[in-house]
C-alpha positions, 0 to 999 in steps of 0.5 A: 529462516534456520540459517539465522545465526541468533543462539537458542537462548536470545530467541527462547528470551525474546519469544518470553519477552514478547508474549508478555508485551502483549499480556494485559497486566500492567507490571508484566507489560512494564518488566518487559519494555524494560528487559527490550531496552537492557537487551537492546543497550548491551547487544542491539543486533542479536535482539533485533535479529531475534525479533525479526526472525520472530517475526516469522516463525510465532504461532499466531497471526498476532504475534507474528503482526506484533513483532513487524510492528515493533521491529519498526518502532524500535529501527526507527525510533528517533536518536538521542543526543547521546545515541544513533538510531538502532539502524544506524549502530547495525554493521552491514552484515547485521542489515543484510541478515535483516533484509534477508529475514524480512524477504522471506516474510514478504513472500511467505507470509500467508496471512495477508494482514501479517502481510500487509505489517511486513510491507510496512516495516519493507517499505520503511526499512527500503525508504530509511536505507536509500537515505544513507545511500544504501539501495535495496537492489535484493527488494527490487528485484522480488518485488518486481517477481511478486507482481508476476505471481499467480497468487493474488495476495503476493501481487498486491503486497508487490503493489503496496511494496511500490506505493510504499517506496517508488523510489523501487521503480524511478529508475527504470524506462518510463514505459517499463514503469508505466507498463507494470503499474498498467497490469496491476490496474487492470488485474482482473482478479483482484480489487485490491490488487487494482487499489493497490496498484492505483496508490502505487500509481500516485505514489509514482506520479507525485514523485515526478517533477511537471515535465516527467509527469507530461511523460507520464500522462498516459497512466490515467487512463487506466487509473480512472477506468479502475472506477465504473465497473467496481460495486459500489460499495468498493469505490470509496478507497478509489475515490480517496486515492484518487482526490488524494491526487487531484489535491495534490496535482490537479493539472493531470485531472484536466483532459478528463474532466469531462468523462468524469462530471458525466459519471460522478453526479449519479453517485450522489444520487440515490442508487436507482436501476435509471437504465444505461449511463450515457457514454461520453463521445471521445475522439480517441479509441484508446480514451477514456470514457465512462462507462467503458463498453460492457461496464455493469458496476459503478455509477448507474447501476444497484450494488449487489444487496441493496435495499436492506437499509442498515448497511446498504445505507452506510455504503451509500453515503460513504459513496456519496462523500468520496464522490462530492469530495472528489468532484469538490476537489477535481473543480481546482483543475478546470480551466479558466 
């Protein structure tokens, strides 16, 4: 990001600033929250920008992680009676620059836990924006590019972009909506990809009003077949993504209650070879059922490892309260 125009000094204090935020010593520390407030009360956008710009170019996955961290704090940190919140004192050529940067680091980072920081501070810089009326159409347009990409980290950061901010997407054709949530869901590479893209899905669903939702309903289907074939280590997020839904909106659960108490029950039991899982008989080939044909992982079958008790044993239990809490809450959507 060389075409930033913050002077040499400001980014040499900044980068001495920061490195010493992160110091354990406590005077250090405090010397350099003070010189962050001065410098942000005299001159707000060329420290920002020095920040974010930071952001990219530190040495360390630390560093790099911590400025993003502290970028959003201090973007957002909530007014005084006598001031605006910093994003609101910046002009609009100062929030281009800053998207611009924060583009850049979406799509470059190459540590994905630095990543994952950067779509934090996207998705609250997008959410903060559209509130002032200030659509970020640059985002969703790279957004919708990086869930195209060939690199698995590139498309979930696009997947966590979404369920950050759906309002990225609300605008589009249903279809087209539910079409790039559906390929995410089903990315055969990655299962953080398919996590990524199933909180998306809820984040895009709970948007909806009843009568969009009914639109909708289609979506489902793929959401719940993220489940058999994942090891079972891997399906607590699943689970807590999903009762997350079903507490919220639990009418959407109700076609597929049936599949779902034919598969749940064998995850609180402990993980034993018992042989196939039962298919549920469904009227509809494109339904769905568990396990779909060809499934090896989920509900019936050992996860890779197991008998070794320390781990396993944690795994398993987490798997069995993420199941007993998604049954608990799934029971809110039978009919009476």
């Amino acid at each position: 990001m060389a075409d930033v125009l913050v002077p040499p000094e400001i980014t040499q204090e900044v980068t001495q600033i920061l490195s010493n935020l992160v110091l354990g010593d406590n005077a250090i520390r405090s010397s350099a929250e003070k010189a962050v407030n001065d410098r942000l009360e005299q001159t707000p956008e060329l420290y920002l920008l020095a920040i974010a710009q930071f952001a990219t170019s530190a040495d360390t996955e630390l560093m790099r992680s911590f400025s993003l961290v502290l970028l959003r704090r201090l973007l957002f940190r909530p007014p005084s009676t006598q001031r605006l919140a910093l994003y609101d004192q910046l002009s609009g050529p100062a929030i281009a620059t800053l998207e611009r940067i924060l583009l850049h680091s979406l799509l470059h980072e190459p540590a994905p836990v630095v990543r994952h920081k950067t779509v934090d501070t996207v998705t609250d810089l997008s959410n903060y924006s559209m509130k002032r009326g200030r659509p970020w159409h640059a985002l969703q347009s790279q957004v919708f590019a990086m869930a195209d990409s060939p690199d698995v980290h590139t498309r979930e950061a696009a997947y966590r972009v979404f369920a950050g901010c759906p309002n990225l997407i609300m605008d589009l054709q249903t279809e087209a909506i539910l079409s790039i949530l559906q390929k995410g869901l089903q990315d055969q590479q990655s299962t953080d990809v398919r996590l990524a893209s199933l909180r998306a899905s809820v984040a895009f669903l709970s948007a909806l009003d009843p009568a969009q939702q009914a639109h909708a309903l289609s979506l489902m289907y793929p959401m719940l077949n993220t489940l058999p074939a994942l090891p079972r280590a891997r399906l607590p997020p699943f689970l807590a993504v999903l009762t997350e839904l079903a507490a919220a909106h639990p009418l959407l659960f109700r076609a597929h209650i049936p599949a779902l108490l034919a598969f749940l029950p064998a995850l609180l039991l402990p993980a034993v070879d018992a042989g196939p899982t039962p298919t549920v008989a469904r009227p509809n080939p494109a339904g769905f059922a568990f396990p779909p044909p060809g499934a090896n992982g989920g509900g019936g079958g050992k996860a890779e490892g197991e008998g070794e008790d320390g781990a396993v044993s944690g795994e398993e239990d987490e798997v069995r309260k993420g199941a007993l809490e998604f049954m608990t809450t799934l029971s809110e959507a039978k009919p009476s």
